[in-house]
N, C-alpha and C positions, 0 to 999 in steps of 0.2 A: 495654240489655235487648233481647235479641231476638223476634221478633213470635210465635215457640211460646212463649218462656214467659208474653207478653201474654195470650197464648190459653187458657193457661192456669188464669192467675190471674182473667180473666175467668170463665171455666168454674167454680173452686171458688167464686167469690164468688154464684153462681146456684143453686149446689147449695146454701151457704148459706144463699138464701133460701130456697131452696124447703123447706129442711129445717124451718125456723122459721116458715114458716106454720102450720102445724098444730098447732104449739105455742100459738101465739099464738090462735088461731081458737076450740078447745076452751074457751077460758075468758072470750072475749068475750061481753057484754051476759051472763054468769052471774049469774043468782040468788044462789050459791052462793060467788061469789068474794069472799075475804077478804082485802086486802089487810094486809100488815104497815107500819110505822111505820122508814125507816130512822133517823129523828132528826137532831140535828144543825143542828136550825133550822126551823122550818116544819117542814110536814107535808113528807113525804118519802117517799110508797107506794112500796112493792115487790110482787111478788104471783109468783105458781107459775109465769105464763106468760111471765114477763123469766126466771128463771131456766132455765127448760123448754127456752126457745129459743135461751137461750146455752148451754147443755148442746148441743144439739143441733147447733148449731154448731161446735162445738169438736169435737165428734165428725167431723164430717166435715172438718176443718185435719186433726187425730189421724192419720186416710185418705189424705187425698190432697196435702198438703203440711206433714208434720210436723218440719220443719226452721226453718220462718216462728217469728218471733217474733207472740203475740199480747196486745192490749190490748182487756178489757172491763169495762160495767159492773159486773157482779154478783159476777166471779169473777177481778177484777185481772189483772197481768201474767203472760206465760213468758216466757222468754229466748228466741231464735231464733240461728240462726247464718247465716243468707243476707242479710241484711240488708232484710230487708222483714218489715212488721207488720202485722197484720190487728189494726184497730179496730173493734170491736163495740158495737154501742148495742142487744140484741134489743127494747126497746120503748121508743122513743122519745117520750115524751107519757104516762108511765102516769098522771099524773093524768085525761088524758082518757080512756084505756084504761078505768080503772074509773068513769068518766063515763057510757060506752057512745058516745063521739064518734068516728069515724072519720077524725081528721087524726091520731093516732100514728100510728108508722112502725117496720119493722126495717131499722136504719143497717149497714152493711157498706162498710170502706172497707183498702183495702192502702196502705201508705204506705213512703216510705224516707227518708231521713236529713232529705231536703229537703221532705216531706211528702205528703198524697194523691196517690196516680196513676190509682185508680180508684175509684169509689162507686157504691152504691144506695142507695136508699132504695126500701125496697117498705112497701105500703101492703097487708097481705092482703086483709081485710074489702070493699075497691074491689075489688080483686085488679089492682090498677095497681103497675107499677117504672118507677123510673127512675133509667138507666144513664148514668155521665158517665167517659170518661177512654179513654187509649190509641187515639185516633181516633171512640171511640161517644158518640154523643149522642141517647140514644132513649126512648121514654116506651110502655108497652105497658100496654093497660086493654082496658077492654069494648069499645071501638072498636077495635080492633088497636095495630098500632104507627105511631108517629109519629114526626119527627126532635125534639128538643129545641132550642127557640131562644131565645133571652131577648129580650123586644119590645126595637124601637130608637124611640128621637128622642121624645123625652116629658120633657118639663118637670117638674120638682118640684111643680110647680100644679096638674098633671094626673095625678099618681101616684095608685097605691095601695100603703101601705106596710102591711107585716104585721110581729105580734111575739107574745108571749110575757107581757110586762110586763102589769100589775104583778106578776106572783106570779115574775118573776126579774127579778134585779137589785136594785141599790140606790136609795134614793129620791132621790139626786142623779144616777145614770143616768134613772133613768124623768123624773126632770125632763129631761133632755139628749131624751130619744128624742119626749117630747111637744113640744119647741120645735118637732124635722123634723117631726112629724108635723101639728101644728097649721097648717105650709104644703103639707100634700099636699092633695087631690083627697078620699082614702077612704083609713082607716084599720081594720082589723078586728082581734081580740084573739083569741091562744090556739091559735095553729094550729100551734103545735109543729115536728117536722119537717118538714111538710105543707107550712109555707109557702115551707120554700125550694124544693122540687119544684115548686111554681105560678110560681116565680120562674122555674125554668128552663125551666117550659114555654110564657111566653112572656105566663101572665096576670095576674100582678104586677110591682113593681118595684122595692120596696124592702122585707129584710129586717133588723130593727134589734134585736139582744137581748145581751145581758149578763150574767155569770155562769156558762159554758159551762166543760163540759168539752171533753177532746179528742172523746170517743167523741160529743160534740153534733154535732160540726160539722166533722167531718175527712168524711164520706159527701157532706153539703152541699156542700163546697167542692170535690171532685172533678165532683160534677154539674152544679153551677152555669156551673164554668170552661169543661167541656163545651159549656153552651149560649152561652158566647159572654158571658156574667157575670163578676160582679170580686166576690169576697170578701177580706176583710181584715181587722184588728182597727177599733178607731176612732183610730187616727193611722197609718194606711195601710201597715199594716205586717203580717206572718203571723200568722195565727190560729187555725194548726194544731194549739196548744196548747189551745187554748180560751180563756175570758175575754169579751172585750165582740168581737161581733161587726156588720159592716156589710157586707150583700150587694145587691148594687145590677145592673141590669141592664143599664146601660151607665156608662163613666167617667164621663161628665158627670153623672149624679145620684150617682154615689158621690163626687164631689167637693163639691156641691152639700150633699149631705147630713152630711161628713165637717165639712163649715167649720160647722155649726151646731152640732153633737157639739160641737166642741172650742169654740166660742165661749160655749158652755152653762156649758159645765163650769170654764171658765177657762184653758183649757189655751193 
């Protein structure tokens, strides 16, 4: 791939967000928003402003790269003929969306056969993004922009690991992710796409969840890798597809953390 069409693909994934902010913004912290039920197990909100923003996203693929295969939540697959797929997540965390919490996220990630090349995760409501793939690794918010680093040389003793659980996963994963978690440092709950963004910027260091689709964590793992982080399933292997995810900010605790996972579990 050459560095215009890099340029490129960079360039729609922005207008992307930038299109889906305002979708998303109009209907945060509303009085008025009703979320729907998609079922299927547990609650499972959807609401006007996931759809809004994947609308509005698609509209601008439609414009400026209508040949791209794309995958999202709300509104499923196209077919593409280029060989690259834009994965949409427009609201990633809506049970905290309709919370009024500010760690959901709009995921926008391009991928190809062998998976992510490029990701964001933007945050409107902060009005923070962060860009990971094809040389960039940046985080822009109310302080300007910064480079994206994943901290180094930290003990499993001394972590902080972030997740999701209990409200995803199984209750023989969420036993596995409390063993890691039981020998870190600081453990927090619920941060949705959020926490792997903090991952990559360099103020956590372990992210542990399960249950995932692709549109979860194909954005994450583009960013992550950017900062110099390892994502993978939990037996170290891709996790582009989704399923049980382990983002770690250096090898040594994704390995650290990987042998507890699987000694949990039995594996």
């Amino acid at each position: 791939m050459n560095d215009a069409v890099k340029a490129d693909l960079i360039r729609v994934a922005h207008m992307m967000a930038d299109a889906a902010r305002p979708e998303t913004l109009q209907h945060f912290r509303s009085a008025t928003l009703a979320p729907d039920d998609k079922g299927g197990g547990g609650y499972d909100p959807v609401t006007v402003a996931d759809r809004a923003a994947e609308e509005a996203m698609r509209a601008v693929l439609a414009k400026e790269r209508p040949d791209d295969a794309i995958l999202g939540e709300e509104f499923g697959a196209e077919p593409g003929t280029t060989g690259l797929t834009w994965v949409l997540d427009p609201i990633d965390g809506t049970r905290g969306y309709i919370s009024g919490t500010p760690t959901w996220g709009v995921l926008i990630s391009v991928a190809d056969e062998a998976g992510p090349l490029f990701g964001l995760i933007d945050q409107p409501y902060i009005g923070e993004r962060f860009a990971g793939g094809f040389g960039v690794a940046e985080w822009t918010g109310p302080n300007g922009t910064r480079p994206l680093a994943a901290r180094q040389s930290r003990a499993l003793s001394e972590a902080t690991v972030l997740t999701t659980f209990p409200e995803v996963g199984t209750a023989d994963e969420g036993r596995a992710f409390h063993a890691v978690a039981g020998r870190a440092k600081l453990t927090r709950y619920g941060m949705d796409c959020y926490g792997y963004a903090l991952l990559a910027a360099g103020q956590v260091d372990l992210v542990i969840e399960a249950g995932l689709n692709a549109y979860d964590i194909q954005a994450p793992i583009a960013v992550i890798h950017a900062a110099g982080g390892i994502v993978t399933d939990w037996e170290g292997g891709p996790v582009h597809d989704g399923g049980r995810a382990l983002a770690a900010a250096t090898p040594e605790l994704h390995s650290a953390a990987m042998a507890i996972l699987k000694e949990t579990l039995g594996a």
